[in-house]
N, C-alpha and C positions, 0 to 999 in steps of 0.2 A: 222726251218732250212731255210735260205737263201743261194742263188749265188749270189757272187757278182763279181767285177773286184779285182784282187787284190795287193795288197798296197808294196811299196818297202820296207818296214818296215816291213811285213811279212814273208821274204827271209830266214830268218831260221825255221822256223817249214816248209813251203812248202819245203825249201831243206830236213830237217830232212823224208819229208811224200817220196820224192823221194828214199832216203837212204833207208829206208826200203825195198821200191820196189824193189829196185836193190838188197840187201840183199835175197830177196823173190828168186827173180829169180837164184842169185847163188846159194841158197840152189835146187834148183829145175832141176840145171844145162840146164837152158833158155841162151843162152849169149845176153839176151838185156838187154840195159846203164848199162856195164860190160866194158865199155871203159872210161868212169869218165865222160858221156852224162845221162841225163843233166846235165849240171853243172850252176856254180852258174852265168856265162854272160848269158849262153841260158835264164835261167830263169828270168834273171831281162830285158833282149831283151824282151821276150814276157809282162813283166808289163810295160815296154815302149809302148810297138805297143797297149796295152789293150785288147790284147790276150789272157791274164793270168787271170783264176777265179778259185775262192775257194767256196768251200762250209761250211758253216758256222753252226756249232751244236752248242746252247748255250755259245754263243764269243769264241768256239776254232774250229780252225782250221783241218777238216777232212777231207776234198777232194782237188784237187785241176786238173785242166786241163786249154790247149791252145784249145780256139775255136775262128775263125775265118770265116767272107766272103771272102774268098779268092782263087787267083789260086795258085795251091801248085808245081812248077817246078816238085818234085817228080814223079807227077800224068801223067805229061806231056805221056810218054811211060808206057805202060801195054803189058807185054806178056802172053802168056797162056791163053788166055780170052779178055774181054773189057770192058770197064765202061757201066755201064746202060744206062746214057745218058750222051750228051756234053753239058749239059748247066750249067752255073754257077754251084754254091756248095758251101757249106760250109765245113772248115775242122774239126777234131776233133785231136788234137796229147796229146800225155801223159796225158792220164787220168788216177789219180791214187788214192785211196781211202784209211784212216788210219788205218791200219790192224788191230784194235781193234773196227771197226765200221762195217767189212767185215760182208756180209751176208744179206744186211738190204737192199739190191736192192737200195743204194745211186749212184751207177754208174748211173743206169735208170733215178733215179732223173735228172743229172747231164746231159745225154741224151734228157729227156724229156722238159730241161730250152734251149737246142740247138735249139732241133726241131721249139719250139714257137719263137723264137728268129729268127730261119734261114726263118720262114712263115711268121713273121712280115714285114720280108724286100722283100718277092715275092720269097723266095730262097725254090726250093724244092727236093734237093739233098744234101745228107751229106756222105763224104767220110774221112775213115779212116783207117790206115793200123795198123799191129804187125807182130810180128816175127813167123816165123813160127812154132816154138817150144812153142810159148805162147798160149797153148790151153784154158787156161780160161778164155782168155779175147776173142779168136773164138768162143767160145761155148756164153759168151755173146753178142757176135754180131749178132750170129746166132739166137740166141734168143731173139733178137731183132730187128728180118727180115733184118737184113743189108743182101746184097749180098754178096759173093765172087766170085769178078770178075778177080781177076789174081795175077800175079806178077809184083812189081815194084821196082827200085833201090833209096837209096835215094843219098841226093847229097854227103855223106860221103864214098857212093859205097856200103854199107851192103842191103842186100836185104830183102823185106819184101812183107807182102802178103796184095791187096788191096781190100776192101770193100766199096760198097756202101748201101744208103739207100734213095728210093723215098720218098719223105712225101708228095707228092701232085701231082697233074697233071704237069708231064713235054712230053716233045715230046721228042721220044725215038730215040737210033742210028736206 
């Protein structure tokens, strides 16, 4: 199993792994990317910027997420709480895993290629938000020591709930 960055030529099985997600959650009655997010610019934006990684079972395509060193406008305001710390970060957005692979802790994977990645670069914060109704992707967070630090808007205006996670010595608020 590999991560890698991933490829424009890849753009329909990662849409296909999104489609189901969003299928998931309407069964679930979650309303998140229940508005036709992501779609197919968002996701070929993030193979542009090399944001876009897949994870890779036997050359097919099972996970796929944007992770970034970046500052996330989003992040900028938090109410009901506050980030852990102010220093850099890394983000993690749409992470989502092929629902026939579900179960096998390939999200952690996917987590644990960020963490080494964001401490290669001296980055020791990773921040990531969901919607409030998506309890099991909280309950992975949670189980994954990320914090819940508050609330935050994104820039489409829907609201979502934000998390962090230290991986290393940072100077705290």
């Amino acid at each position: 199993m590999i991560i890698r960055h991933a490829q424009q030529e890849e753009m329909s099985k990662i849409i296909a792994l999104y489609d189901q997600a969003k299928s998931y959650f309407r069964k679930m009655n979650i309303f998140q990317w229940q508005d036709g997010y992501p779609n197919e610019k968002t996701l070929l934006d993030d193979i542009i910027k090399e944001g876009s990684y897949v994870l890779v079972h036997n050359d097919e395509i099972i996970g796929s997420m944007y992770f970034a060193i970046e500052d996330d406008e989003s992040y900028h305001e938090i109410t009901n709480g506050r980030w852990l710390t102010d220093n850099p970060y890394s983000v993690i957005h749409r992470i989502v895993i092929d629902e026939n692979f579900k179960g096998h802790s390939l999200a952690s994977k996917m987590l644990d290629y960020c963490i080494e990645q964001s401490l290669n670069k001296n980055i020791h914060s990773i921040r990531i938000d969901t919607h409030k109704d998506n309890l099991s992707m909280q309950k992975f967070l949670i189980k994954n020591r990320f914090t819940l630090c508050g609330d935050i808007t994104l820039k489409n205006g829907d609201p979502r709930i934000g998390f962090e996670k230290i991986i290393g010595r940072v100077k705290s608020l």
